[in-house]
C-alpha positions in Angstrom: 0.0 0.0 0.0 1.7 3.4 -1.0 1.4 6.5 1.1 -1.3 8.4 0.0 -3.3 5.2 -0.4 -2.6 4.6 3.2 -3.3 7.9 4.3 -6.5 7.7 3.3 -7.4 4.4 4.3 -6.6 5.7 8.1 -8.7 8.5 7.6 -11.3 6.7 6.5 -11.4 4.5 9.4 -11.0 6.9 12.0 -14.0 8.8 10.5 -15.9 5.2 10.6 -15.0 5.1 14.7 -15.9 8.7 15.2 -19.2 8.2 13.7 -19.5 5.0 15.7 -18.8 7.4 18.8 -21.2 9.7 17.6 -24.1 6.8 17.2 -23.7 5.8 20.4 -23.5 9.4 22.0 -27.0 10.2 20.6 -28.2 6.7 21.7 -27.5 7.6 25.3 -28.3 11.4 25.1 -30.9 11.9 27.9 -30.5 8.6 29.2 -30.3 8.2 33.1 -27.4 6.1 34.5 -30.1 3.4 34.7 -30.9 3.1 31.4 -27.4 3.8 30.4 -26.4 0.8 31.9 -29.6 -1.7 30.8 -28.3 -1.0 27.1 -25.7 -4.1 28.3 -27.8 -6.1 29.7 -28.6 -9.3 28.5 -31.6 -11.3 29.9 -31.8 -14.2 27.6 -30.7 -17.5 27.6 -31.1 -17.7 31.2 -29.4 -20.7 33.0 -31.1 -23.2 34.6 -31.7 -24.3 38.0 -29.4 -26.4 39.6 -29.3 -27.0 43.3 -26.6 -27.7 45.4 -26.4 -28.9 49.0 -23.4 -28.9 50.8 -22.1 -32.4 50.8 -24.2 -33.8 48.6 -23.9 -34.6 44.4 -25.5 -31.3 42.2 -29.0 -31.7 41.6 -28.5 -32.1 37.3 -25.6 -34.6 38.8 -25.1 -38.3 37.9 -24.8 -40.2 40.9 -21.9 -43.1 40.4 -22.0 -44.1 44.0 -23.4 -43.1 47.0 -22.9 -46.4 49.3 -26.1 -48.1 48.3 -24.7 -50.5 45.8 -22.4 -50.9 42.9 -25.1 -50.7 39.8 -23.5 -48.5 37.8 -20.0 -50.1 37.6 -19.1 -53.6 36.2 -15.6 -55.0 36.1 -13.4 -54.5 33.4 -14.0 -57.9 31.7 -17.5 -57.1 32.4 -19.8 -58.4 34.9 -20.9 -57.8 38.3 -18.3 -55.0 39.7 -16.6 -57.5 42.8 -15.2 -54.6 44.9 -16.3 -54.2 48.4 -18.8 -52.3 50.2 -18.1 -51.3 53.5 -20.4 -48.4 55.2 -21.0 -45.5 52.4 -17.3 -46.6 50.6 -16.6 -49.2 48.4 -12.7 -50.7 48.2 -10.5 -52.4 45.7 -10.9 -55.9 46.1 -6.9 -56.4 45.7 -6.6 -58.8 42.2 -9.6 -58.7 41.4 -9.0 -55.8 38.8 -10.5 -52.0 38.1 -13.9 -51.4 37.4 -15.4 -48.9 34.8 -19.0 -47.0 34.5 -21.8 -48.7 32.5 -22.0 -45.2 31.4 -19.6 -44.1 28.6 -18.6 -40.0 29.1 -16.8 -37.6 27.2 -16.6 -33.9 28.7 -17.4 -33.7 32.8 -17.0 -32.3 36.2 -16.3 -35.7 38.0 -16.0 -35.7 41.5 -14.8 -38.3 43.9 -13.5 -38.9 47.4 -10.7 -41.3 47.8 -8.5 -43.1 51.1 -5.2 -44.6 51.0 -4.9 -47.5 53.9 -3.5 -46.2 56.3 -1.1 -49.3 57.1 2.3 -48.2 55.3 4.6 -50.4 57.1 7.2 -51.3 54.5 5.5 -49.5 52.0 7.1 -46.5 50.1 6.8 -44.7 46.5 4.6 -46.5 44.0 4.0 -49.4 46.7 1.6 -46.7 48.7 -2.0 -46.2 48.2 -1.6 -46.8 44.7 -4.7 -46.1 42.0 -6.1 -44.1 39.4 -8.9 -42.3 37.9 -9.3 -43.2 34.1 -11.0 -40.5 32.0 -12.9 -42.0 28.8 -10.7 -45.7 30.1 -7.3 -44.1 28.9 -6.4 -40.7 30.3 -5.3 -41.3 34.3 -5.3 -39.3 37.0 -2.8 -40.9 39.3 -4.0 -42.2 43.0 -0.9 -42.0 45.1 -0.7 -41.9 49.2 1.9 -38.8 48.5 2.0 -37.6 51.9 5.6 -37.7 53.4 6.5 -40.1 50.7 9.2 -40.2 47.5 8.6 -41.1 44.0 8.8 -39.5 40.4 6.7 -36.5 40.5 4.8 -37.1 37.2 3.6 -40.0 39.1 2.9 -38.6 42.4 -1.3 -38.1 43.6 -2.7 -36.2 41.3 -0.3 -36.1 38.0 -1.8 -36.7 35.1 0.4 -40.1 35.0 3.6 -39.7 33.1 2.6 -36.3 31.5 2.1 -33.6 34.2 2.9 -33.3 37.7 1.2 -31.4 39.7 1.2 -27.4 41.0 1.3 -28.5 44.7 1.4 -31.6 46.9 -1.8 -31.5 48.4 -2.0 -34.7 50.2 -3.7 -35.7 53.5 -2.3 -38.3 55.7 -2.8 -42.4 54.8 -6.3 -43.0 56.2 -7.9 -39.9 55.5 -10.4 -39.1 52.8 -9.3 -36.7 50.0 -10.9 -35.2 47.1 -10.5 -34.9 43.6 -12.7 -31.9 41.2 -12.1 -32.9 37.9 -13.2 -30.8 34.9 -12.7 -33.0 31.6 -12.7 -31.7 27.7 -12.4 -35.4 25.4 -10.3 -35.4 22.5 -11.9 -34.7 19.2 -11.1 -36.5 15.9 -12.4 -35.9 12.5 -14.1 -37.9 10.3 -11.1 -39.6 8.6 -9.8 -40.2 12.7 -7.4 -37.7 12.8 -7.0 -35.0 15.6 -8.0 -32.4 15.7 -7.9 -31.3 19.2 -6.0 -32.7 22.2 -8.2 -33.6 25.6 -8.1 -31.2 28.6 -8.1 -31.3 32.5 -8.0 -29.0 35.4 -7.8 -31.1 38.9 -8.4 -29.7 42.1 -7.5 -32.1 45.2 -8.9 -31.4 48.1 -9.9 -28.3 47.2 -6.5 -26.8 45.6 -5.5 -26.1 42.2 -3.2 -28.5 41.1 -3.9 -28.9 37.2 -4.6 -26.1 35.8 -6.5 -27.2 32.2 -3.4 -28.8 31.0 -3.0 -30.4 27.6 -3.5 -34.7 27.8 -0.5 -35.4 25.4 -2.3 -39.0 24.6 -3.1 -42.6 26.1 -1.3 -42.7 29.5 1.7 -45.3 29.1 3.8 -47.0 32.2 6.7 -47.8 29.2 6.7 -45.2 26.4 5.5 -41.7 25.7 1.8 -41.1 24.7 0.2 -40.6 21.7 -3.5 -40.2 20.5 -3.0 -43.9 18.1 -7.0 -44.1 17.4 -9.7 -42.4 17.1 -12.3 -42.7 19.7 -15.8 -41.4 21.4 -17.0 -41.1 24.6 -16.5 -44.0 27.1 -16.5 -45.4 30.4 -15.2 -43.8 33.3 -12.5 -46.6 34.9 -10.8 -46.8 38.6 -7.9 -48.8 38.6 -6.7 -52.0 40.9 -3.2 -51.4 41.2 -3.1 -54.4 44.1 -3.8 -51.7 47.0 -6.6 -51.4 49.3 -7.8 -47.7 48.1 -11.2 -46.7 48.9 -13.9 -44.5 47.4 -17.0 -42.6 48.2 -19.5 -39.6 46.9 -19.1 -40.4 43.5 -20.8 -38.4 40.8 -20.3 -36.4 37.5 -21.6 -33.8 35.6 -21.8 -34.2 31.8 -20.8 -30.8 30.1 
């Protein structure tokens, strides 16, 4: 563009936001603050309802377990989830392996409480408390007892396994009950099965900030790096047996 050219393109736009100025000078000429200010407001769409008592799953929530009964898990082979129930928690039946929704899931709030054993005699790093939180069966969101207790970071409670470690160490003590917020955006592929945008998570244990909506670089891998190698939809939500005695309670999620 040559000078003069530009010149007058620059006047001409300043002239178009001067008028725009203008336009809305006269729109609010003998307005009162009040009405000033209703010219941004919008009324419509409004959200819904959703309640929320303290303590207890969201009202538009989707209850995974409460205590009364394992109905909406099954084992990983399928079948009759074999975990056990004892009071309002149900704990990893050690060998008998993970469990996973009947429910397949893409983007959620999951929520979940969680208890290492609180025997650690002998036990240390990996060996402690150890379980996870699968999103769609393939994205893990490691369970650790990492209070007071060494291993690889991007393995310690609440990494996302191998890929991220976490802001903070905000463990509790073997035996008590944590928390896990979990806010969850699935992979998308296109119609050919290619990517073409990576999953998401933000994790808050026990109430701090300790993923802050990182990028899920792919399948979570013990051996390996991860990588998005198929194509996939929405799918079951999966707790792993990783041959410890872990516990969990107030289960529920919130598809988004």
């Amino acid at each position: 563009m040559n000078t003069p050219t530009r010149m007058i393109w620059m006047t001409c736009s300043s002239l178009v936001a001067l008028s725009a100025v203008a336009d809305e000078s006269t729109a609010t000429e003998g307005l009162d603050p009040r009405q000033q200010a209703a010219k941004t407001e919008v009324w419509e769409p409004v959200p819904p309802v959703v309640s929320a008592p303290e303590g207890q799953a969201p009202s538009d929530a989707i209850v995974l377990f409460d205590g009364s009964g394992l109905e909406a898990w099954e084992a990983d082979e399928g079948g009759p989830a074999m975990w056990r129930l004892e009071g309002d928690a149900m704990t990893v039946e050690r060998g008998s392996g993970g469990i996973r929704t009947r429910q397949d899931f893409c983007d959620v709030q999951l929520y979940l409480e969680w208890r290492a054993p609180a025997e650690i005699d002998g036990m240390q790093g990996q060996d402690r408390g150890n379980s996870g939180v699968f999103l769609q069966e393939r994205y893990e969101i490691q369970v650790l007892d990492s209070y007071d207790n060494a291993t690889y970071p991007n393995g310690q409670a609440a990494s996302v396994y191998k890929q991220h470690i976490p802001l903070v160490n905000a463990s509790r003590p073997p035996g008590e009950w944590q928390s896990y917020d979990i806010l969850y955006t699935a992979p998308r592929f296109d119609a050919s099965g290619e990517l073409t945008s990576p999953a998401y998570v933000t994790v808050l244990h026990n109430g701090v900030l300790v993923q802050h909506h990182v990028e899920i670089q792919g399948t979570t891998e013990w051996i390996g790096e991860p990588d998005y190698d198929e194509a996939h939809g929405c799918a079951p939500i999966y707790l792993q047996d990783h041959d410890a005695a872990v516990s969990f309670r107030n289960i529920w999620v919130r598809e988004l």
